[in-house]
C-alpha positions as CSV (number, residue, x, y, z in Angstrom):
1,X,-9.3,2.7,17.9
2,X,-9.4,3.7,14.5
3,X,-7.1,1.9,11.9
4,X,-5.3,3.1,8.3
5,X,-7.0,2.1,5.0
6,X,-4.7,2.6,2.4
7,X,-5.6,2.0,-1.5
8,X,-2.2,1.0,-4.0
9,X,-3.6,2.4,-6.9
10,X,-2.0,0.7,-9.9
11,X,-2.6,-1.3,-13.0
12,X,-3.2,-5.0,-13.0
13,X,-0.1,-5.3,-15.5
14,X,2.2,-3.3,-13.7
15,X,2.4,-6.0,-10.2
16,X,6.2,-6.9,-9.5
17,X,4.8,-10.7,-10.1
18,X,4.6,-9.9,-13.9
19,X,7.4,-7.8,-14.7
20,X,9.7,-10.6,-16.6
21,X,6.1,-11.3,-18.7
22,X,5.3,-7.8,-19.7
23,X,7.9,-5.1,-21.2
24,X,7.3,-1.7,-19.6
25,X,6.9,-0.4,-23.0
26,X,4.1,-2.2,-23.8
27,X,2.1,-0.9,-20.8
28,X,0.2,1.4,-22.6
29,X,-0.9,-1.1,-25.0
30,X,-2.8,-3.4,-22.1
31,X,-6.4,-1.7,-21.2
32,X,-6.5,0.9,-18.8
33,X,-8.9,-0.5,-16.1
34,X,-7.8,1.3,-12.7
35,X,-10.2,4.6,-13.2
36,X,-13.1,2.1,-13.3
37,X,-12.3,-0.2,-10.2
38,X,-11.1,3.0,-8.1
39,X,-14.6,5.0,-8.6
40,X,-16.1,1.7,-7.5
41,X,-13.8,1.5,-4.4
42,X,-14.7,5.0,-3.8
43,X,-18.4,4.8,-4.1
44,X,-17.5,1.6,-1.4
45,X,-16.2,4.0,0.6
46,X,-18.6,6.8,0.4
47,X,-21.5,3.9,0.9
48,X,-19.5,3.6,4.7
49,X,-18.1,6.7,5.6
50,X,-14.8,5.9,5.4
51,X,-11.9,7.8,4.3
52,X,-8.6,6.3,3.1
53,X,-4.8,6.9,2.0
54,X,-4.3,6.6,-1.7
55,X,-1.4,5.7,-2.5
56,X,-0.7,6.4,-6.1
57,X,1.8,5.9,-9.2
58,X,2.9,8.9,-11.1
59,X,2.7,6.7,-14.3
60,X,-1.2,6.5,-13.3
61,X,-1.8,10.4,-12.7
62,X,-0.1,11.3,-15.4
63,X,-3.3,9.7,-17.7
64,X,-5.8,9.9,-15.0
65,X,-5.1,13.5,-13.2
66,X,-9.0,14.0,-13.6
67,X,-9.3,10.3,-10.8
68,X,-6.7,12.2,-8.4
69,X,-8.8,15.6,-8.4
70,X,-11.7,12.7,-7.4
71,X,-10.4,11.1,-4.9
72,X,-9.5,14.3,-3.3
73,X,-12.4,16.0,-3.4
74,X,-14.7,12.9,-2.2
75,X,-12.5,13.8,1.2
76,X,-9.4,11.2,1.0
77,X,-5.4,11.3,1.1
78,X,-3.5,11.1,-1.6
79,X,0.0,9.7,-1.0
80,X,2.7,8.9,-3.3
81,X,3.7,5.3,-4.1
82,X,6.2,6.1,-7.1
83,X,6.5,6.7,-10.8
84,X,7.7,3.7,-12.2
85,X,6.5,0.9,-9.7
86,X,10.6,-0.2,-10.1
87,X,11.9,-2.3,-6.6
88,X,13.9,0.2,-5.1
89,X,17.2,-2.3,-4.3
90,X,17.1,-2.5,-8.1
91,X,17.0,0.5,-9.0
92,X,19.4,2.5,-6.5
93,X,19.4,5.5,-5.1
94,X,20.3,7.8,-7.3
95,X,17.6,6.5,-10.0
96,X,15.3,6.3,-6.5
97,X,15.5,9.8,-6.3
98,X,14.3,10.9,-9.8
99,X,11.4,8.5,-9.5
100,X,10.1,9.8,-6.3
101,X,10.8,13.0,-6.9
102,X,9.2,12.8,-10.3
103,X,6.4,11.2,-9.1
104,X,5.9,13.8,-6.0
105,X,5.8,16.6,-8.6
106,X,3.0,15.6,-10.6
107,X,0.9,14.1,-7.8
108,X,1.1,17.5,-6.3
109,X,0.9,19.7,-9.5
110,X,-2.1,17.8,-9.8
111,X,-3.8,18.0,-6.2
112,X,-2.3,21.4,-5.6
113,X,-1.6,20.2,-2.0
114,X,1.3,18.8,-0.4
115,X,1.9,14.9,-0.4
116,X,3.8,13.9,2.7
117,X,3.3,10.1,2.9
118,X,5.6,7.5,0.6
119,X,5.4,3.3,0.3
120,X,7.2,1.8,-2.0
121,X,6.9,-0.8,-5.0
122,X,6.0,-4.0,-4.0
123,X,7.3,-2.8,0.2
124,X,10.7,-2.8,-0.8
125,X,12.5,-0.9,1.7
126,X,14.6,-3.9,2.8
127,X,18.1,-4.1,4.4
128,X,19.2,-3.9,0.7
129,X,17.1,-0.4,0.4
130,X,17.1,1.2,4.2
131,X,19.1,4.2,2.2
132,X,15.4,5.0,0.9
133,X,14.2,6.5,3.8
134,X,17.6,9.0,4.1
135,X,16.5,10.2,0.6
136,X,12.7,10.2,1.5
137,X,13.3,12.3,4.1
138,X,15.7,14.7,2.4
139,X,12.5,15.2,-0.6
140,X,10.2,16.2,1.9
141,X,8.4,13.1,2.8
142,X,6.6,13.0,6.4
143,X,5.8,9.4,6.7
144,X,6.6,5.6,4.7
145,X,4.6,2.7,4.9
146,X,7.2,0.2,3.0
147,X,8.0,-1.6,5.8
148,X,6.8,-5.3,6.2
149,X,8.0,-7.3,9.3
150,X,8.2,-10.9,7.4
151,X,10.2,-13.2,5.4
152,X,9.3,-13.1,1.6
153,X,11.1,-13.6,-1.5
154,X,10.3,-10.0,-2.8
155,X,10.2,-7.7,0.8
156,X,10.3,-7.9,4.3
157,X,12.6,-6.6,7.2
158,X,12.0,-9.3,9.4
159,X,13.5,-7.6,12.7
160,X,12.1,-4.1,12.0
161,X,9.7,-2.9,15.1
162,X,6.0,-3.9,14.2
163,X,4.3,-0.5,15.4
164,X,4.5,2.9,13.9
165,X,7.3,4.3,14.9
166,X,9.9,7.3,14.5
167,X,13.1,6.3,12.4
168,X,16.1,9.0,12.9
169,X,18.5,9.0,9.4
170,X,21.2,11.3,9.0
171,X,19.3,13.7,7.1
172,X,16.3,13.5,9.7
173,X,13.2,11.8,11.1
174,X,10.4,9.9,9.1
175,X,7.2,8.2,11.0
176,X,7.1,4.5,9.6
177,X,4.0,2.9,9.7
178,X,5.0,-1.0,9.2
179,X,2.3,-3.4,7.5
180,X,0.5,-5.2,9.7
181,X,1.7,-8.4,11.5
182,X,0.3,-10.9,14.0
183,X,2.5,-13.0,16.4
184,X,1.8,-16.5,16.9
185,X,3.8,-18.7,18.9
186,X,4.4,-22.4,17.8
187,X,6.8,-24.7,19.2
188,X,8.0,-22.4,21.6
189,X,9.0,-20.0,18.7
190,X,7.3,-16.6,17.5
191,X,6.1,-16.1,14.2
192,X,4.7,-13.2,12.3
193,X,1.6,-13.9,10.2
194,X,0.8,-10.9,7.6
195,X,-2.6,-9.9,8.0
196,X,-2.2,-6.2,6.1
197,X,-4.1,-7.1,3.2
198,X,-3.4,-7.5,-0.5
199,X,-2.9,-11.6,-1.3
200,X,-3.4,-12.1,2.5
201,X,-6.7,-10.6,2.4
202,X,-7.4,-12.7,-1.1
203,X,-6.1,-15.6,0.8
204,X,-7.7,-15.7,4.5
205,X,-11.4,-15.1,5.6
206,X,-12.5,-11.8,6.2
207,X,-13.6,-13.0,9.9
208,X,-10.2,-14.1,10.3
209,X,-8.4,-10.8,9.8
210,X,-10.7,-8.4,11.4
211,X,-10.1,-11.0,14.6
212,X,-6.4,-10.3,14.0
213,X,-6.8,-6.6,13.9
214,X,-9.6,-6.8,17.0
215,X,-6.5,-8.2,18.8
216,X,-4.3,-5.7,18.0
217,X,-6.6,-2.8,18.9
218,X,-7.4,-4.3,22.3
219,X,-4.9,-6.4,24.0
220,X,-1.3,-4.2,22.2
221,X,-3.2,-1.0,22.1
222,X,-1.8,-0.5,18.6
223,X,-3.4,0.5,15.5
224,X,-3.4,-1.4,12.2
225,X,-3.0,-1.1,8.5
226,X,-5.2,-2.8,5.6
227,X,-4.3,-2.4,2.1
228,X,-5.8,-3.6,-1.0
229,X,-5.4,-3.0,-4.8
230,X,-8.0,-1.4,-7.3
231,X,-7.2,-4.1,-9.7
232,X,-7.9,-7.1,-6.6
233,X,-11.6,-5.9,-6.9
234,X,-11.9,-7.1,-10.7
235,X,-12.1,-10.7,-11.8
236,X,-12.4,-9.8,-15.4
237,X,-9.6,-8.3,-15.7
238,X,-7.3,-9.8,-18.8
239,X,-5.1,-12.7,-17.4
240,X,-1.2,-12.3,-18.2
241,X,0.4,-15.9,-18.7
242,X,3.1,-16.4,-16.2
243,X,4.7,-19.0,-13.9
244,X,2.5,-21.0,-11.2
245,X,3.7,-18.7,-8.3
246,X,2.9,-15.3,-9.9
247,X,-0.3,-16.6,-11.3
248,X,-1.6,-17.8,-7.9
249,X,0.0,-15.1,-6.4
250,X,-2.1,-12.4,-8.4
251,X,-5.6,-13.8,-9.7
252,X,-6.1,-16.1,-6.1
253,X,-9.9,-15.1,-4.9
254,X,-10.6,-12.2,-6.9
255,X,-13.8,-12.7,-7.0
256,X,-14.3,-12.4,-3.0
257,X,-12.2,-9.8,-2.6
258,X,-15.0,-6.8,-2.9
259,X,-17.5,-9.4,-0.4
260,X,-14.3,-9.4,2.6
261,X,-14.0,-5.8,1.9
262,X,-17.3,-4.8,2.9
263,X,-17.6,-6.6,5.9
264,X,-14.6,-5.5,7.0
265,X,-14.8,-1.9,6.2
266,X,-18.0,-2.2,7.4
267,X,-17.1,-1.9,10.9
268,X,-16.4,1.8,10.6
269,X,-13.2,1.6,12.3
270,X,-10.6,2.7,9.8
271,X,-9.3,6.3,8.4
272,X,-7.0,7.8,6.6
273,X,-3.2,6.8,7.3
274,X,-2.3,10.2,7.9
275,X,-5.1,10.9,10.8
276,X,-3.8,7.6,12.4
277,X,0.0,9.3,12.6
278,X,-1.8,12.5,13.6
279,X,-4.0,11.0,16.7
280,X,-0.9,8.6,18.1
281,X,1.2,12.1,18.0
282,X,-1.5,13.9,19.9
283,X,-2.2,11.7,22.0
């Protein structure tokens, strides 16, 4: 069963944990390292044969539209993840609107192709932000992966359905694709480990989470979701003083991150998130 790989291309600086430390004015003043640590991730890719989902910020193409032609032409998605990498609940819907819609525009402008598939800043489609996918749908979006079925101080919708799945809004259907989730049962009670990616692919072994998605793909018949950053594959990258949390949070294992890649990438079972939503249709 093939899986999604999916790519959150975005600046180091830019990461929700560092947005009381640095002024969104001052982004352009930080080095631009993302062009850099997504050619490697694509040469990564090529090395495998596997193709992935980018999702991108519109703040990014705008300086970069020369990466997005790249990343299309060496035979991947590109998928929207914003303009301003602002936490949708914050923000509300009418300011969600001109981000996404902003950001839509100059991805595609860019591509000259249509961009269908949407996740948000930091997953925050929450019960605060479930409005998000009314307006998604209304700008021509096809699918979200926001969606993350676990407790956290940022994101998570806890009781939302753990698979892919169709979500009817009043202005139409969208195809969710949640982040991925294992259940373990302790005590008598169910839990939901995160085993998507990102700091939980920073944080466990690499063995660990292609068991998790092994188990998925063979005993729930389901496909799963990995996602990483570009900036989670550089170590050098300048370090941003902040609180405990947000430090361990961000610069945890970078070092490994690149190593746990490979092996699991490595297996050769993982596509674009778009052919995922295309074969469980068919199918």
């Amino acid at each position: 069963m093939l899986n999604a790989l999916t790519i959150d291309v975005e600046y180091f600086f830019q990461v929700n944990a560092f947005s009381r430390h640095v002024k969104r004015e001052d982004w352009g003043n930080f080095p631009l390292r993302v062009a850099d640590n997504t050619r490697r991730i694509l040469d990564m890719l090529d090395e495998f044969s596997v193709r992935s989902t980018f999702f991108v910020l519109g703040w990014v193409a705008e300086r970069d539209g020369l990466l997005i032609k790249e990343i299309l032409l060496r035979g991947h998605e590109i998928a929207c993840h914003g303009y301003g990498h602002e936490l949708i609940y914050t923000i509300g819907p009418d300011r969600f609107r001109e981000d996404i819609r902003r950001a839509k525009s100059v991805l595609e402008d860019i591509a000259g192709t249509k961009v269908s598939g949407y996740r948000a800043p930091s997953y925050s489609i929450t019960g605060k932000s479930i409005w998000a996918l009314d307006i998604l749908v209304e700008e021509g979006f096809s699918y979200d992966s926001s969606i993350f079925h676990v407790y956290h101080d940022t994101y998570g919708l806890p009781d939302a359905p753990r698979f892919p799945h169709l979500i009817t809004c009043e202005s139409g259907s969208i195809m969710e694709f949640p982040l991925t989730t294992y259940p373990l049962r302790f005590w008598n009670k169910e839990y939901r480990l995160p085993i998507a990616g990102g700091g939980y692919l920073r944080l466990f072994p690499a063995c660990f989470l292609q068991w998790g998605i092994d188990s998925i793909n063979k005993k729930e018949k389901q496909p799963a979701v990995l996602y990483f950053h570009p900036w989670e594959i550089d170590p050098d990258q300048p370090r941003i003083k902040s609180g405990f949390k947000s430090t361990f949070r961000h610069y945890l294992n970078l070092h490994s991150t690149e190593a746990k890649l490979r092996k699991i990438i490595g297996t050769g079972k993982f596509t674009t998130m778009h052919e995922v939503l295309e074969n469980m249709v068919s199918s």
